[in-house]
C-alpha positions in Angstrom: 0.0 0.0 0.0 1.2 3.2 -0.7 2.2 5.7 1.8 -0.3 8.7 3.0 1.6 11.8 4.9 0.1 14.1 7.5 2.1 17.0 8.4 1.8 18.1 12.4 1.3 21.7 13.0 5.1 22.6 13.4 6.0 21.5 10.1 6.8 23.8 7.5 3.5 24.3 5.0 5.7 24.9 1.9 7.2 21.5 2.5 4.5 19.9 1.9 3.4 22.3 -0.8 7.0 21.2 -2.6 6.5 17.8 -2.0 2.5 17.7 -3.8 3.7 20.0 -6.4 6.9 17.6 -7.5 4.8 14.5 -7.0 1.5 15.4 -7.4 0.2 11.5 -6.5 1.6 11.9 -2.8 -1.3 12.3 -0.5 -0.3 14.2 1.9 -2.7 16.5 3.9 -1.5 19.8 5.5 -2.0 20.2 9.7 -4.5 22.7 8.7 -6.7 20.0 6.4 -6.2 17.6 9.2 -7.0 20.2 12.0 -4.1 19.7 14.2 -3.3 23.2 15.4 -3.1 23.4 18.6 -3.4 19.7 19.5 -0.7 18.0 22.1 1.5 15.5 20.3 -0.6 12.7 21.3 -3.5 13.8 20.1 -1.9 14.2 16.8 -0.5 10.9 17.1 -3.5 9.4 17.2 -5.2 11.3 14.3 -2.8 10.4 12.0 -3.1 6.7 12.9 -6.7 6.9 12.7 -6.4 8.1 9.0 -3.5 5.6 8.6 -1.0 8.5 7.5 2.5 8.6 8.5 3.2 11.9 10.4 5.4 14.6 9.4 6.9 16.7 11.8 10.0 18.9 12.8 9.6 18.0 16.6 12.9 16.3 17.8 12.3 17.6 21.3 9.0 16.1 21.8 7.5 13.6 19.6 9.9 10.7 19.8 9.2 10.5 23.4 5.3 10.8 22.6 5.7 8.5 19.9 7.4 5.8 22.3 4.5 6.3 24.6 1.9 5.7 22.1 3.0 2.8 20.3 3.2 1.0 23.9 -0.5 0.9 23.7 -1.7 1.8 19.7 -0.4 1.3 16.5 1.3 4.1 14.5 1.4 4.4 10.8 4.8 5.8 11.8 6.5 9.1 12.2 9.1 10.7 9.7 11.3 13.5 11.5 12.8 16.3 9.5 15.5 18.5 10.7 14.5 22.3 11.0 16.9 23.4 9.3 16.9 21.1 5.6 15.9 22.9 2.9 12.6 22.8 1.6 14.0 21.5 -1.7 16.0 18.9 -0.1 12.6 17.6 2.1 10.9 17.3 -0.2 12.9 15.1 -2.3 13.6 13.2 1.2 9.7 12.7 1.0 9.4 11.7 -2.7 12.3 8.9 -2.5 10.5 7.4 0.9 7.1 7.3 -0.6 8.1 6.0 -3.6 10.3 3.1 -2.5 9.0 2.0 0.7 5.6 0.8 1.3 3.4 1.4 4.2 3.9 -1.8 6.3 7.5 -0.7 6.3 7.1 2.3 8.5 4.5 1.0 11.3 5.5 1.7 14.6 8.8 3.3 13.6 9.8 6.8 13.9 13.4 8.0 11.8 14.9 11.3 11.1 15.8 12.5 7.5 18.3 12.2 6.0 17.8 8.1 6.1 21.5 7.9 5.8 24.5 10.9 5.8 24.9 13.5 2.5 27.9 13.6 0.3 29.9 16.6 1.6 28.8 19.4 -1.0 31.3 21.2 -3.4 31.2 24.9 -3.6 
């Protein structure tokens, strides 16, 4: 099955607006189409599994520890964790290769940070 996002409320929108518009097939449904502002992370948690969407996020200080708490009791469809600081560019590309060559049985109950695995040092 293919993958389904849901971006939380700290995520930046124009990720996920450079992510649709690259790959227009990628469902992936902004915090404010999910209505997630506001929400505590386990909350959140638990809407995205409801809808069976992998959640989105910036939060490195908060929702791993959330996310370990909730999958003790509930399946997740899983989390993916984006540093702040990425480019939008480079996220969304991030997105694009994950929901293209993974499938969704391969994230439940896991939570990883982008990048999957270190950059090339760039040459200016």
């Amino acid at each position: 099955m293919t993958l389904r996002f849901q971006a939380d409320a700290d995520l930046n929108q124009k990720i996920v607006s450079a992510t649709v518009r690259l790959e227009p097939a990628i469902d992936f449904r902004s915090a404010v189409d999910g209505a997630l502002a506001g929400l505590d992370d386990a909350t959140v948690l638990a809407s995205a599994a409801a809808d069976g969407r992998v959640l989105v996020t910036h939060d490195m200080k908060t929702m791993p520890r959330h996310f370990g708490d909730f999958v003790q009791t509930t399946s997740s469809p899983g989390v993916i964790v984006l540093p702040q600081r990425m480019p939008i560019g480079e996220a969304a590309e991030n997105l694009i290769l994950i929901w293209s060559a993974t499938q969704t049985a391969e994230w439940i109950d896991r939570i990883y940070v982008v990048p999957l695995y270190p950059s090339s040092p760039r040459i200016t």
